[in-house]
Backbone and ligand atoms as CSV (ligand in chain L), in Angstrom:
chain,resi,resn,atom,element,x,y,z
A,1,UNK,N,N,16.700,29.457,2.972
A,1,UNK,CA,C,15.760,28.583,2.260
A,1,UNK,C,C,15.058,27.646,3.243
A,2,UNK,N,N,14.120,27.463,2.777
A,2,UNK,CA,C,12.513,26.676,3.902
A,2,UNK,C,C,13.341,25.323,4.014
A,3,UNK,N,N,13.387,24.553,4.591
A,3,UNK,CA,C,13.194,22.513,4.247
A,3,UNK,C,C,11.928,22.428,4.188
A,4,UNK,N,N,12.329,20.893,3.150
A,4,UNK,CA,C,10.833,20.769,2.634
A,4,UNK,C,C,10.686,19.516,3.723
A,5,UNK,N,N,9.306,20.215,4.810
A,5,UNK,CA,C,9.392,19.003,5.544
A,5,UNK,C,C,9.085,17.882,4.967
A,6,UNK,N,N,8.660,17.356,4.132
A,6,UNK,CA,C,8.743,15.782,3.438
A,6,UNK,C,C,9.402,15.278,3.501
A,7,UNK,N,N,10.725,15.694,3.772
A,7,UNK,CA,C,12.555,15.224,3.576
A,7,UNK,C,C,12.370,15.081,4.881
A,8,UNK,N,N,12.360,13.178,5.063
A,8,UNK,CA,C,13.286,13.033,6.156
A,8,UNK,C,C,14.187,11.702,6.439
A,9,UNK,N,N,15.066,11.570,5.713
A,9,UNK,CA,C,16.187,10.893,5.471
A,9,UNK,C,C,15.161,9.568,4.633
A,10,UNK,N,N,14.517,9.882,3.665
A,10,UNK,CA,C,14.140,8.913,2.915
A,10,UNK,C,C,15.367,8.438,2.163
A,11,UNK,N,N,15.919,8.939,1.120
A,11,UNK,CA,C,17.089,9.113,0.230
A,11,UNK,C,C,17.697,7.638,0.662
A,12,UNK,N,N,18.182,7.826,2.030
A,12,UNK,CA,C,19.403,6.752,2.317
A,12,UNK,C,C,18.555,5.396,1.968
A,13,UNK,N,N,17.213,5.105,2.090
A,13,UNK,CA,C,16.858,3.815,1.970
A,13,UNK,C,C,15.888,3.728,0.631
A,14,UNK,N,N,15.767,4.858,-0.022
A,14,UNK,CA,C,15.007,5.093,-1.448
A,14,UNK,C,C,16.298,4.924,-2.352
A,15,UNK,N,N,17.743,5.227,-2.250
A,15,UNK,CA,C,18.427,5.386,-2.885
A,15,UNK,C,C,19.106,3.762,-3.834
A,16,UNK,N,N,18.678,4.320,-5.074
A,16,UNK,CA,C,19.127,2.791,-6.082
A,16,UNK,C,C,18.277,1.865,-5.777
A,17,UNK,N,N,16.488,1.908,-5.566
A,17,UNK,CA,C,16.195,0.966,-5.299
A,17,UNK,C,C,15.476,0.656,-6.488
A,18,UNK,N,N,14.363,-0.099,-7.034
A,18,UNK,CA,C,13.626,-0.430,-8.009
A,18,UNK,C,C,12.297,0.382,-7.496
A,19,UNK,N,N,11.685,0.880,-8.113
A,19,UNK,CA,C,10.080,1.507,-7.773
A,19,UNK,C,C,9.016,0.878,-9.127
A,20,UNK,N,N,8.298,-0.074,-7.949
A,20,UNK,CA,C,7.073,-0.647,-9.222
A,20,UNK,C,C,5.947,0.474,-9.141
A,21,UNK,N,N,5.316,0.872,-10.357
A,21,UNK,CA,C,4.341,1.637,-10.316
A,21,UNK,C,C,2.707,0.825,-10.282
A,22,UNK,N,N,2.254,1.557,-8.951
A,22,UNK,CA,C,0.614,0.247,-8.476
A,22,UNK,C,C,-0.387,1.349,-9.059
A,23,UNK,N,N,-1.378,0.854,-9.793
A,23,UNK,CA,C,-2.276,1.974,-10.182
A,23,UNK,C,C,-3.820,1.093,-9.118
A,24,UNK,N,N,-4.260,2.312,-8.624
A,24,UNK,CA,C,-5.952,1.471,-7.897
A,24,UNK,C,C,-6.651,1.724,-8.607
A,25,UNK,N,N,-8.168,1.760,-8.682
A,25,UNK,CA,C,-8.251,0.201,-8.334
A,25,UNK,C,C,-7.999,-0.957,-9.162
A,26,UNK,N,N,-7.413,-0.964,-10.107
A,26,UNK,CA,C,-6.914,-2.278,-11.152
A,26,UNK,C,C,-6.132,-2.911,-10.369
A,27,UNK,N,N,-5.193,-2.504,-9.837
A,27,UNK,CA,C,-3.894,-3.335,-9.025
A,27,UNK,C,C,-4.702,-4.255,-7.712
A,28,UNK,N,N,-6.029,-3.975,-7.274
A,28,UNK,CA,C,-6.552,-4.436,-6.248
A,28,UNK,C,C,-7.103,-5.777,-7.198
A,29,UNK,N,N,-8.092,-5.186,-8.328
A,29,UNK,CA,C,-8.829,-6.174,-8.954
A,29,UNK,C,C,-8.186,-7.039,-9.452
A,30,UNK,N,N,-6.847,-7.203,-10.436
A,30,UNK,CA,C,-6.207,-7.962,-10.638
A,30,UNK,C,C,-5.723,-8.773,-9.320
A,31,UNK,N,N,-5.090,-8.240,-8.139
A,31,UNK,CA,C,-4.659,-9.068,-6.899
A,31,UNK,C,C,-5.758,-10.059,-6.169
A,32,UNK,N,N,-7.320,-9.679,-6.742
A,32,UNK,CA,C,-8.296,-10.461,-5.729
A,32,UNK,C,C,-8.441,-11.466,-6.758
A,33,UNK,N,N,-8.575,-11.419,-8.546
A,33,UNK,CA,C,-8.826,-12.787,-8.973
A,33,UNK,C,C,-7.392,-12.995,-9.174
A,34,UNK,N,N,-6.189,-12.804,-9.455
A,34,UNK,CA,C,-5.448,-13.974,-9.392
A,34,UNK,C,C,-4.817,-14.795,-7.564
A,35,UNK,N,N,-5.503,-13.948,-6.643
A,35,UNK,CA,C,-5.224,-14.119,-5.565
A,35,UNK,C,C,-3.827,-14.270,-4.804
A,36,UNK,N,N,-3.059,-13.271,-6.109
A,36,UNK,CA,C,-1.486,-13.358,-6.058
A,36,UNK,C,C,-0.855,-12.845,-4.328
A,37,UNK,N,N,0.230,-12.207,-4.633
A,37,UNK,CA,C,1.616,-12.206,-3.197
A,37,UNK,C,C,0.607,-11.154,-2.340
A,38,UNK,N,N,0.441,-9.989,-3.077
A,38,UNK,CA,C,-0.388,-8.867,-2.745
A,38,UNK,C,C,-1.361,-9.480,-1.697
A,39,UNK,N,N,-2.331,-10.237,-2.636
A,39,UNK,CA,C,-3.622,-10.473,-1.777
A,39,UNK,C,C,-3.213,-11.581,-1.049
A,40,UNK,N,N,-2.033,-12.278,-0.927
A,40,UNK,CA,C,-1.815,-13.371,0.134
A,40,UNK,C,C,-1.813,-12.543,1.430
A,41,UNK,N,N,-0.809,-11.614,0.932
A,41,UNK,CA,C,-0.229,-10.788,2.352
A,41,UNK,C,C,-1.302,-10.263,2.488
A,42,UNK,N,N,-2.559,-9.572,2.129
A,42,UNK,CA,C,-3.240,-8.829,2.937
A,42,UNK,C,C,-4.370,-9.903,3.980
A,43,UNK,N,N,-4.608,-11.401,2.790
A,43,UNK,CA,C,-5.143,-12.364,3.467
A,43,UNK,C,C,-4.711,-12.995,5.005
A,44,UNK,N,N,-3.042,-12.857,5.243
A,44,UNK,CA,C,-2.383,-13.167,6.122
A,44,UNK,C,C,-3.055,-12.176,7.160
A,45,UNK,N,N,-2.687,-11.102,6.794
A,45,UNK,CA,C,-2.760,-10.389,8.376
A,45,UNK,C,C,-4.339,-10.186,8.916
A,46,UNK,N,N,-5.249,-10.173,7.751
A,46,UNK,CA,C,-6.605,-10.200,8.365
A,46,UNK,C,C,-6.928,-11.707,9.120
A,47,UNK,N,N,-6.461,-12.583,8.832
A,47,UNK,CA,C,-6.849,-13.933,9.208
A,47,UNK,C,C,-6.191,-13.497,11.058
A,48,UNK,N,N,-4.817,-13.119,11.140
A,48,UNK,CA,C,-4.365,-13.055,12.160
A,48,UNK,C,C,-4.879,-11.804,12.961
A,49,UNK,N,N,-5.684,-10.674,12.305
A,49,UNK,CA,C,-6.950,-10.013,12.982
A,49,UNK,C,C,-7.968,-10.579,13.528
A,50,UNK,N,N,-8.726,-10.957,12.597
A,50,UNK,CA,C,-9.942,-12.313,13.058
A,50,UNK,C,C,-9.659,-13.078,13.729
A,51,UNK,N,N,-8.241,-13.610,14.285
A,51,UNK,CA,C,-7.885,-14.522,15.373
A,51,UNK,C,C,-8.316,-13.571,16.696
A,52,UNK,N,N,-7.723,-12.431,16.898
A,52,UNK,CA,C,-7.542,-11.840,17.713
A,52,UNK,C,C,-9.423,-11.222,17.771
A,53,UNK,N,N,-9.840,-10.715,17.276
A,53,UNK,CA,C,-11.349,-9.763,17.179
A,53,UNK,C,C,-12.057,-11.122,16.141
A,54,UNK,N,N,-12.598,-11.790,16.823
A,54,UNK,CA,C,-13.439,-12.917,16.214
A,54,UNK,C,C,-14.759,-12.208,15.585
A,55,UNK,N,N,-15.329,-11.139,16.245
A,55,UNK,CA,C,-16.306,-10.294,15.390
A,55,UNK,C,C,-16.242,-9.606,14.337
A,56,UNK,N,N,-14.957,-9.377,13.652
A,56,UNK,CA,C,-14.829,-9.113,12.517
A,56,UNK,C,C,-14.443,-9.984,11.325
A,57,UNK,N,N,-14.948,-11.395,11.580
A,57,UNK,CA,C,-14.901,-12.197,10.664
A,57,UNK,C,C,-15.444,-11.842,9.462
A,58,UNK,N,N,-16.621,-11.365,9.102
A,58,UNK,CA,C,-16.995,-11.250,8.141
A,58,UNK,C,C,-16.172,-10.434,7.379
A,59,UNK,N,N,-15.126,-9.824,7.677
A,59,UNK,CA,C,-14.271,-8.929,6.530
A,59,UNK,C,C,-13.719,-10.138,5.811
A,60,UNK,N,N,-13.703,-11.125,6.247
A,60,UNK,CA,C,-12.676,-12.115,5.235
A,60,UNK,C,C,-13.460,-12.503,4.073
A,61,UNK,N,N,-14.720,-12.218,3.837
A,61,UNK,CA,C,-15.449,-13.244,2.821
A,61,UNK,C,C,-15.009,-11.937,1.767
A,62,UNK,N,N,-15.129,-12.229,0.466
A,62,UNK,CA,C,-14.749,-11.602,-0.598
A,62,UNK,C,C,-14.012,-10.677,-0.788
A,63,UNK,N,N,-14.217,-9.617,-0.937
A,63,UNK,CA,C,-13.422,-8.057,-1.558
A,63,UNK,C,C,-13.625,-7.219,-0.057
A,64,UNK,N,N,-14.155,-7.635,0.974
A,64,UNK,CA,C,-14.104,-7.180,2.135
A,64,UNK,C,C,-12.888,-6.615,2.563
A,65,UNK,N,N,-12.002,-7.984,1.592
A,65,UNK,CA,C,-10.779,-8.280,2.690
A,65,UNK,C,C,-10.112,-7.246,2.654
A,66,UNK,N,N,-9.794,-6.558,1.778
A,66,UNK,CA,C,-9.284,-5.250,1.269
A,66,UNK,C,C,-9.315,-3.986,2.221
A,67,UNK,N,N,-10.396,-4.204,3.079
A,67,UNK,CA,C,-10.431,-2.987,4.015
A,67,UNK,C,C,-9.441,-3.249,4.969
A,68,UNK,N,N,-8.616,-4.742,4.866
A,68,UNK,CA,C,-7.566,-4.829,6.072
A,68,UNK,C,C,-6.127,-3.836,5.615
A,69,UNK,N,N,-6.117,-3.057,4.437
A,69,UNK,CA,C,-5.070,-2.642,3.635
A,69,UNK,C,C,-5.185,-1.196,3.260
A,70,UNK,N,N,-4.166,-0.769,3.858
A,70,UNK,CA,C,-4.044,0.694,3.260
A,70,UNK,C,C,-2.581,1.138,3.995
A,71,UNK,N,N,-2.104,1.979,2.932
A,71,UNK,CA,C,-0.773,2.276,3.598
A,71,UNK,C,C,-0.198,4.330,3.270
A,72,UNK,N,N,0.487,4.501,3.831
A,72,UNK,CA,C,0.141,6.206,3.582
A,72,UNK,C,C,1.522,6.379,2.354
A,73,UNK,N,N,1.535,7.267,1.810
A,73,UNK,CA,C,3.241,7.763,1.210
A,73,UNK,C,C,3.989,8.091,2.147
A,74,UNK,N,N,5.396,7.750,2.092
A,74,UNK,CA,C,6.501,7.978,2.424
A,74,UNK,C,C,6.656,9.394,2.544
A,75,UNK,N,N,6.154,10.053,1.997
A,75,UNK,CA,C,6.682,11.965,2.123
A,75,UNK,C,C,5.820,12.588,2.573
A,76,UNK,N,N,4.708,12.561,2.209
A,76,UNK,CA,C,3.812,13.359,2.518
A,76,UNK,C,C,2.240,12.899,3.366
A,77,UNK,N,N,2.427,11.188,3.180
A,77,UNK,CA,C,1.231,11.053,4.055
A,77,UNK,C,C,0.005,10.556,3.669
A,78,UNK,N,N,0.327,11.387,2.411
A,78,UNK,CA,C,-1.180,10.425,1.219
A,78,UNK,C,C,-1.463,9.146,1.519
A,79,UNK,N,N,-2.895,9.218,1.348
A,79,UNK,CA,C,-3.365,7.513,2.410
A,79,UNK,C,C,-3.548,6.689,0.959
A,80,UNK,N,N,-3.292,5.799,0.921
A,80,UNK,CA,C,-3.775,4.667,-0.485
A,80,UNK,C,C,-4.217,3.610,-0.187
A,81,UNK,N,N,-5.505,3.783,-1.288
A,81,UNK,CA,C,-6.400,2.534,0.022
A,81,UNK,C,C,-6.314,2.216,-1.779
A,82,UNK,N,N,-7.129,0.195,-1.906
A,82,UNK,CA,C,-7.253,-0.611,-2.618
A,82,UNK,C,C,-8.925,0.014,-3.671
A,83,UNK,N,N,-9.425,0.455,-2.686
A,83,UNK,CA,C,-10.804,1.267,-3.325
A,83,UNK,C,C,-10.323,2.367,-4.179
A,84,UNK,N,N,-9.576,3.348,-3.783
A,84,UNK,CA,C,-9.585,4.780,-4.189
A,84,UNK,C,C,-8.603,4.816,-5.683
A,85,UNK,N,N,-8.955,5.610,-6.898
A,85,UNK,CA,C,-8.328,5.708,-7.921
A,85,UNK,C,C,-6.939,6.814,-7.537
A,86,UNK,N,N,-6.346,5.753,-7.632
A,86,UNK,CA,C,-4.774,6.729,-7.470
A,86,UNK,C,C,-4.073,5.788,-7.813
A,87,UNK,N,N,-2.413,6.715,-7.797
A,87,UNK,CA,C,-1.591,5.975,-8.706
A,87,UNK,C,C,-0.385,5.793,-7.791
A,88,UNK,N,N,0.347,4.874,-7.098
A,88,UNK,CA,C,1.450,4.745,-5.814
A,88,UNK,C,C,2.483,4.215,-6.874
A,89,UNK,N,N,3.652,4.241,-6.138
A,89,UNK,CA,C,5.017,3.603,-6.173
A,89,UNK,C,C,5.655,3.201,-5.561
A,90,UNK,N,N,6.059,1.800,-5.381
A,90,UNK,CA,C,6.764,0.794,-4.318
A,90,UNK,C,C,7.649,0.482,-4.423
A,91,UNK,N,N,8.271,0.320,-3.331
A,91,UNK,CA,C,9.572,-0.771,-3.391
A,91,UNK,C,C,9.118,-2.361,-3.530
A,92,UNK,N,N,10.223,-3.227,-4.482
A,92,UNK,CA,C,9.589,-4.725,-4.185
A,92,UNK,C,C,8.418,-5.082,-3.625
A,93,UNK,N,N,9.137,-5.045,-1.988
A,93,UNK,CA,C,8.433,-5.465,-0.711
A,93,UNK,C,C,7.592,-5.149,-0.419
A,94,UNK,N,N,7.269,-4.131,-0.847
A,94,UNK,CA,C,6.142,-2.923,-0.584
A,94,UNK,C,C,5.881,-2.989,0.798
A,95,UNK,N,N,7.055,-2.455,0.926
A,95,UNK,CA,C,7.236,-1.896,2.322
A,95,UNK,C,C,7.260,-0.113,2.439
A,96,UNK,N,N,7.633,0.257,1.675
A,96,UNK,CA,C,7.649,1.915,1.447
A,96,UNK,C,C,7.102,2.146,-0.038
A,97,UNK,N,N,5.667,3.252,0.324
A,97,UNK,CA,C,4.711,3.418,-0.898
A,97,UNK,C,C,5.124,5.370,-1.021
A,98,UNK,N,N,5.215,5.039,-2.425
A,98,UNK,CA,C,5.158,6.840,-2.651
A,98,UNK,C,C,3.815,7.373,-3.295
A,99,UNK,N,N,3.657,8.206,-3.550
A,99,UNK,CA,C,2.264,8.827,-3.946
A,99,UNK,C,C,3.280,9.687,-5.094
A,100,UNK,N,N,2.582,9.637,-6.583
A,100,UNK,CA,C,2.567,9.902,-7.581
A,100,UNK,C,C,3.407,11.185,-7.504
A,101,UNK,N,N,2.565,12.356,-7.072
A,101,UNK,CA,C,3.445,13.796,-7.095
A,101,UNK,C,C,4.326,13.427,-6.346
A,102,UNK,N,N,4.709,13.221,-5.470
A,102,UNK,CA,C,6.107,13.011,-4.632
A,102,UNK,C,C,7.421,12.252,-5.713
A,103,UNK,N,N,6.694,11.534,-6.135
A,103,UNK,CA,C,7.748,10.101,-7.537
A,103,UNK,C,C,8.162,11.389,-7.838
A,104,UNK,N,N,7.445,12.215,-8.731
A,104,UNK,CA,C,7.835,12.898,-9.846
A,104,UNK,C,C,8.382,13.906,-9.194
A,105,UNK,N,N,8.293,14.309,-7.969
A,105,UNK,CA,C,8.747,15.535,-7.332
A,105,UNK,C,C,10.354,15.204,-6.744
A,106,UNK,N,N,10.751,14.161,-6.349
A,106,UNK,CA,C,11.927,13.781,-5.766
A,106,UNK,C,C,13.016,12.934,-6.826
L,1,ZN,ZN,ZN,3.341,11.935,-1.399
């Protein structure tokens, strides 16, 4: 039998955890007007971009900021950006994002 390369010791740190389900782009639009944890953290690290590359200031003014954010799935790679209609699954921290078929596949 094949391995499915997707498998690679996710389990041990996926295992018993909580998975919030993020749908885009609502989960973006809701995060830019209540300017909640989401959009703090993405506000954080662009500010500490723009420290570093002073010419890309202008990403900070409005819904720009969003292009500082995108993160891939855990299995397979799927990119999830704040623009694109798709449907992810996180841990808390959202530190590890799954992509929809993978949830339902594992
Ligand atoms: Zn996936």
């Amino acid at each position: 039998m094949e391995q499915d390369l997707r498998l690679n010791g996710q389990e041990e740190y996926l295992k018993n955890v909580v998975l919030y389900r993020i749908v885009f782009p609502d989960f973006w639009a809701k995060a830019f007007a209540d300017k909640n944890e989401f959009y703090q953290s993405i506000l954080r690290y662009a500010e500490n971009h723009v420290k570093a590359f002073p010419n890309t200031k202008e990403y900070l003014e409005g819904e720009k900021i969003q292009l500082f954010w995108h993160e891939h799935c855990d299995f397979c790679w799927e990119k999830a950006m704040t623009s694109m209609v798709c449907e992810f699954y996180c841990t808390k921290d959202m530190r590890y994002w799954i992509c929809k078929e993978c949830f339902e596949e594992f």
